[in-house]
DSSP file (Angstrom, degrees, kcal/mol; ACC not computed):
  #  RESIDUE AA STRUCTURE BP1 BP2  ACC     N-H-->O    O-->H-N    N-H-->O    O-->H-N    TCO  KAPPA ALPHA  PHI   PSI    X-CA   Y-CA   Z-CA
    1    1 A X              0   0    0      0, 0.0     2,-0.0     0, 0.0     0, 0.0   0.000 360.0 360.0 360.0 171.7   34.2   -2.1   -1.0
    2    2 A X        -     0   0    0      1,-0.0     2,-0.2     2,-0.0     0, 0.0  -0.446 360.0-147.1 -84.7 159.4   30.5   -4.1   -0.6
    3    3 A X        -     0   0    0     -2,-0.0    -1,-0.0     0, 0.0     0, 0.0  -0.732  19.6-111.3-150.7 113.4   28.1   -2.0    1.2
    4    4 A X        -     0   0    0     -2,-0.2    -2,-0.0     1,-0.1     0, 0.0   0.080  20.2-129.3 -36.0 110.2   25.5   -4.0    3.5
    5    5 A X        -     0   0    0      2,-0.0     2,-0.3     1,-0.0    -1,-0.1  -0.340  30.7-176.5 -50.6 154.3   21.8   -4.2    2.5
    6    6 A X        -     0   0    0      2,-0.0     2,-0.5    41,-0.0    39,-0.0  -0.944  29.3-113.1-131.4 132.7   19.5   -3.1    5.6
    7    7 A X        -     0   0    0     -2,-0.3    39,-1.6     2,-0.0    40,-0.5  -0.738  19.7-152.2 -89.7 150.8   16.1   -3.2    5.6
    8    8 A X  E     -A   45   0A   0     -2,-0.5     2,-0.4    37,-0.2    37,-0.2  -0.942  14.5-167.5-111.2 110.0   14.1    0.3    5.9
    9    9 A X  E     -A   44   0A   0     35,-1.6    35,-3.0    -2,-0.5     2,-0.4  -0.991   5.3-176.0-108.2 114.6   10.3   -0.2    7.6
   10   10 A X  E     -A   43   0A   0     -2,-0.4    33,-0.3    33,-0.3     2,-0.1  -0.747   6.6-169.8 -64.6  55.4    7.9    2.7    7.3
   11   11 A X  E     -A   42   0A   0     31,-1.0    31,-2.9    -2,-0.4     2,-0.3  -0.658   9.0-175.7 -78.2 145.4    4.3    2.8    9.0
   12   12 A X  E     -A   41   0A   0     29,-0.3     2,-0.3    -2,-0.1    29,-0.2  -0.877  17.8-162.2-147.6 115.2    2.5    5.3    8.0
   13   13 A X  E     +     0   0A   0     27,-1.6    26,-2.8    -2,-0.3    27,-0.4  -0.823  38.1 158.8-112.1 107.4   -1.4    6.3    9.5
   14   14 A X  E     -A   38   0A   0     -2,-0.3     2,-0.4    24,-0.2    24,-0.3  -0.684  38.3-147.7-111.0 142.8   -3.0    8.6    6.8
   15   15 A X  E     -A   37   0A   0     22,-1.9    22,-2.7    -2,-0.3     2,-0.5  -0.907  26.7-116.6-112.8 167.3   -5.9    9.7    5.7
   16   16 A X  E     -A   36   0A   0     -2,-0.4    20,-0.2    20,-0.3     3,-0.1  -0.923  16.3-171.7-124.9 126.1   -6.6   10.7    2.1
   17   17 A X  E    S-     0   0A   0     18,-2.4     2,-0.2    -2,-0.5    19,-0.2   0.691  80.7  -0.6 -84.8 -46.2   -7.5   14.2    1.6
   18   18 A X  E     -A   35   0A   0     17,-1.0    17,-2.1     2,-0.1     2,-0.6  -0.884  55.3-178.9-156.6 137.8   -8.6   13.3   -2.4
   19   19 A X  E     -A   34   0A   0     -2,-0.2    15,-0.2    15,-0.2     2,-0.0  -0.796  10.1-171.4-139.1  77.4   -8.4   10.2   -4.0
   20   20 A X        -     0   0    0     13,-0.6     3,-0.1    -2,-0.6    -2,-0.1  -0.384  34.8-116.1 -75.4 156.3   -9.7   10.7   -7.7
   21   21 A X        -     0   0    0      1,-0.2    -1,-0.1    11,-0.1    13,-0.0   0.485  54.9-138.9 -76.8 -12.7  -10.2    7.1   -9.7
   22   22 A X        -     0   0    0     11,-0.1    10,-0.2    10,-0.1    -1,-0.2   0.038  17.9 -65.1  78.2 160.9   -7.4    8.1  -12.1
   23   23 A X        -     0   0    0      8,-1.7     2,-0.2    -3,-0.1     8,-0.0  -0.328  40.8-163.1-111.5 171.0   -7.0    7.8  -15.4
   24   24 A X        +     0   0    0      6,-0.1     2,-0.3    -2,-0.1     5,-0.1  -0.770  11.4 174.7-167.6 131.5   -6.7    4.7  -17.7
   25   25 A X        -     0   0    0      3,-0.4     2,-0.7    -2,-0.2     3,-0.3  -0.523  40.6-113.9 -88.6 158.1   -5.5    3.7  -21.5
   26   26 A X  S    S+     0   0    0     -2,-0.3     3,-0.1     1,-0.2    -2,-0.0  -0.977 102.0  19.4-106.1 133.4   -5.4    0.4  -22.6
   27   27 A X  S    S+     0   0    0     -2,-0.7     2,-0.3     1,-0.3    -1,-0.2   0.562 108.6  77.2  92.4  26.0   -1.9   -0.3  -23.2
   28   28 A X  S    S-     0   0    0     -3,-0.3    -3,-0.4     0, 0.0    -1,-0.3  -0.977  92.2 -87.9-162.2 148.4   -0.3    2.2  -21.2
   29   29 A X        -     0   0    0     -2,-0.3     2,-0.3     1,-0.1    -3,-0.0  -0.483  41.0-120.0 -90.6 165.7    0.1    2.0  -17.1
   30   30 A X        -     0   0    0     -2,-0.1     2,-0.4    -6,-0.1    -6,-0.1  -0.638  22.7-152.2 -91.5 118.0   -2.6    3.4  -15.2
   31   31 A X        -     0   0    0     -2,-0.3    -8,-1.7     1,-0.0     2,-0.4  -0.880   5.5-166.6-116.4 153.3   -1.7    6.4  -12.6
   32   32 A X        -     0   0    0     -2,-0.4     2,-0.2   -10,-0.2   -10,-0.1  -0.906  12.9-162.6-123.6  77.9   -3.9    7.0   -9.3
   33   33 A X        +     0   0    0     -2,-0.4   -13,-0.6   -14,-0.0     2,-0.3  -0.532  22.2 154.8 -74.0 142.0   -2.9   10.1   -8.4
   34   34 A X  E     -A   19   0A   0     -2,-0.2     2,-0.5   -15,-0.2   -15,-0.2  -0.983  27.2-132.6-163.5 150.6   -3.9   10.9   -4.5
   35   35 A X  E     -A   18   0A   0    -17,-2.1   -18,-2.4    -2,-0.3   -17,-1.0  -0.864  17.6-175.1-131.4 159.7   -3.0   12.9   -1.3
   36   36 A X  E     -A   16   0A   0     -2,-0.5     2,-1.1   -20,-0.2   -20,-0.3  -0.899  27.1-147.0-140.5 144.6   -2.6   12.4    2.1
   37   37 A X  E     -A   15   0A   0    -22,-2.7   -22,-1.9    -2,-0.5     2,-0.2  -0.826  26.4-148.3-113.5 112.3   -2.1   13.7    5.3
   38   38 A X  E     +A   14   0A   0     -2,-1.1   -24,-0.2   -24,-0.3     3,-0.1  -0.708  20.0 173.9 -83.0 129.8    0.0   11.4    7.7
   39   39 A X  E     +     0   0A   0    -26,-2.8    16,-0.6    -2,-0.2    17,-0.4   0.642  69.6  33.2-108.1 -10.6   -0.8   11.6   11.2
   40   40 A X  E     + B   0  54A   0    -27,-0.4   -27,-1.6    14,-0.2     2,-0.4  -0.949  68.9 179.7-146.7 119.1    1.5    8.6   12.8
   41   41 A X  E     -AB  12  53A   0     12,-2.5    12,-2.7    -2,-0.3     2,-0.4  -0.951   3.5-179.1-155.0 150.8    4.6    7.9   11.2
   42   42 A X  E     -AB  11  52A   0    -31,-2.9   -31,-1.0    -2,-0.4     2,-0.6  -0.995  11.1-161.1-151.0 119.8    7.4    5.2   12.1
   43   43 A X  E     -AB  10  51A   0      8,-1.6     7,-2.6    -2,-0.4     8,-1.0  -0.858   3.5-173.7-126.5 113.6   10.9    4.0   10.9
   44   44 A X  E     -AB   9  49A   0    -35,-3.0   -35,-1.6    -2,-0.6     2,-0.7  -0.746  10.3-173.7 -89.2  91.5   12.4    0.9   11.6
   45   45 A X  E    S-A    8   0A   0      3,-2.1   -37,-0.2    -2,-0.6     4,-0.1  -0.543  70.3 -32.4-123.6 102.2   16.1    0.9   10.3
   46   46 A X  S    S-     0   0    0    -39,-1.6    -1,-0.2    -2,-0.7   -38,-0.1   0.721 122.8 -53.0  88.7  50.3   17.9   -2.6   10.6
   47   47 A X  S    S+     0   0    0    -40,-0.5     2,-0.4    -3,-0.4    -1,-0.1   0.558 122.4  96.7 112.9 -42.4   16.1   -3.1   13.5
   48   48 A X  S    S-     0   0    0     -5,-0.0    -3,-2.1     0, 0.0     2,-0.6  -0.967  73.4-107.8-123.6 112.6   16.8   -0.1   15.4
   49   49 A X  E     +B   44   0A   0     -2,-0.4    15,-0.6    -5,-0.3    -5,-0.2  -0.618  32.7 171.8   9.1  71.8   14.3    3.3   15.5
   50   50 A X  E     -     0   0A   0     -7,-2.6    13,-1.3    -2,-0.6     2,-0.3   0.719  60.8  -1.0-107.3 -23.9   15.1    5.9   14.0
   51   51 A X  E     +BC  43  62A   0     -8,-1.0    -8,-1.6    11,-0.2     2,-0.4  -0.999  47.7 179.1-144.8 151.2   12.2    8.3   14.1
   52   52 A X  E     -BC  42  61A   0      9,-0.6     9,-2.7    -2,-0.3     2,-0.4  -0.830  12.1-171.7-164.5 127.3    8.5    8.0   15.5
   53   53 A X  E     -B   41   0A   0    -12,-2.7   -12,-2.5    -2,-0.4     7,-0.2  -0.902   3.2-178.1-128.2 135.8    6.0   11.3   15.1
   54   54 A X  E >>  +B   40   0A   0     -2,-0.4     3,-4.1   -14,-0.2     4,-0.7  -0.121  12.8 177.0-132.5   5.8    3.1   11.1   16.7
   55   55 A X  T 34 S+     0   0    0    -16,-0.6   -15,-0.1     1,-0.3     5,-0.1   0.373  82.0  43.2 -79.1  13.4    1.0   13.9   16.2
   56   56 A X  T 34 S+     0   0    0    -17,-0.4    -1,-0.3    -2,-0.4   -16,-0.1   0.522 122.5  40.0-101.0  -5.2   -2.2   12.8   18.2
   57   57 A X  T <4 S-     0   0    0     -3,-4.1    -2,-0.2     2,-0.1    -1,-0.1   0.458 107.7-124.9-115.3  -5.0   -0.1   11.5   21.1
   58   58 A X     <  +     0   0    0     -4,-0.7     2,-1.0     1,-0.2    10,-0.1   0.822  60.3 147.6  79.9  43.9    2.6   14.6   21.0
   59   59 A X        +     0   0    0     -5,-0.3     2,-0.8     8,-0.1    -5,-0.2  -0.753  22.6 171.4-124.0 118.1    5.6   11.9   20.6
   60   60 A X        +     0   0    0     -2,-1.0     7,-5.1    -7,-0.2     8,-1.0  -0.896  11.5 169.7-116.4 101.4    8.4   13.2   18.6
   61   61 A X  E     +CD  52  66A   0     -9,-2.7     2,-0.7    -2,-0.8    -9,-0.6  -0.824   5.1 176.5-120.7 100.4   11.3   10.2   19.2
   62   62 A X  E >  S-CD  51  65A   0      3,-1.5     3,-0.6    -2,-0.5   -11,-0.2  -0.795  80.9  -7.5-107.2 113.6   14.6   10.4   16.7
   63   63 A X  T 3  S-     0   0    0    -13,-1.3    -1,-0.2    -2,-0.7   -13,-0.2   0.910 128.3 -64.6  82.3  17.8   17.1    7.8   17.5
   64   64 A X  T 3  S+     0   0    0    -15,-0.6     2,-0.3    -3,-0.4    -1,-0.2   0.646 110.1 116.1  47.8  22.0   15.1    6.8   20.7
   65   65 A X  E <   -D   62   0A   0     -3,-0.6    -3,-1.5   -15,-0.1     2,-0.8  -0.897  69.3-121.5-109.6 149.8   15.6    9.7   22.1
   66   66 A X  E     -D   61   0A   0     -2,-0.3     3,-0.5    -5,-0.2    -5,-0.2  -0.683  15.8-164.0-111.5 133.3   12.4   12.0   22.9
   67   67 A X  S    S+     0   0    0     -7,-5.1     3,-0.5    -2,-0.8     4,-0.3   0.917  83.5  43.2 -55.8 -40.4   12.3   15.5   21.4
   68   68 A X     >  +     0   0    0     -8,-1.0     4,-1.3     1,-0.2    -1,-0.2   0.285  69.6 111.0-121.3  16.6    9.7   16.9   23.3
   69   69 A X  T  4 S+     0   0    0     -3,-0.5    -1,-0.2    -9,-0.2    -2,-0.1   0.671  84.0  46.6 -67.9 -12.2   10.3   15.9   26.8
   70   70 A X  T >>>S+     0   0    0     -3,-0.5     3,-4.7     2,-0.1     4,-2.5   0.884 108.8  58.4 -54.7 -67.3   11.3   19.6   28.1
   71   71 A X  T 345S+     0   0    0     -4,-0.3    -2,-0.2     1,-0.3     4,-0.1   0.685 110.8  37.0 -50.7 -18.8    8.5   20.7   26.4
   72   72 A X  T 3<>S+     0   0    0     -4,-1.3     5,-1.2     1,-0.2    -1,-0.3   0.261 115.4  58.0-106.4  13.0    5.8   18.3   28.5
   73   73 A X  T X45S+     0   0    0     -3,-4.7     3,-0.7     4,-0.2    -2,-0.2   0.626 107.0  43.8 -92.3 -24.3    7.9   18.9   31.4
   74   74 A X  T 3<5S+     0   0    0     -4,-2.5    -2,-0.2     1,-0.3    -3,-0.1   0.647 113.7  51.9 -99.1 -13.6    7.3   22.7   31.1
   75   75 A X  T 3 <S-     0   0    0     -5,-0.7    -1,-0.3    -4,-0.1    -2,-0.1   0.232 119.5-107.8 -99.9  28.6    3.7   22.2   30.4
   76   76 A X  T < 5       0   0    0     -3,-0.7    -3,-0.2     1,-0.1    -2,-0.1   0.804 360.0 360.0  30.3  67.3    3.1   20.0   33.6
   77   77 A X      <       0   0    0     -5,-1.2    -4,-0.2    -8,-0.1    -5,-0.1   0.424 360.0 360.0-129.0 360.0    2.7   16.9   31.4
């Protein structure tokens, strides 16, 4: 059987931890190697929400459901 394309949206808020200028040949492709620490991250699939991590607002959502509502209920939040 066919099997449907969907689009997959990612945001991402990062900062870069080291971000060297990378190397470079002529004639050969050019890699920028670099690392990052994601603080905000978001996935959009077909539409629908499938995860959203948070970790400077404490919101952990999978499926639109929220992870961590006991935990800011038990912490008077």
């Amino acid at each position: 059987g066919r099997v449907q394309q969907v689009a997959l949206v990612t945001f991402l808020t990062v900062s870069f931890k080291k971000n060297p200028l990378g190397t470079y040949k002529q004639h050969d492709n050019a890699e920028f190697p670099a690392s990052f620490s994601a603080t905000y991250i978001k996935q959009v699939l077909d539409g629908e929400e499938i995860l959203e991590l948070d970790y400077m607002a404490n919101i952990f959502r999978v499926n639109g459901e929220d992870m961590l509502e006991t935990y800011r209920q038990n912490i008077g939040g």
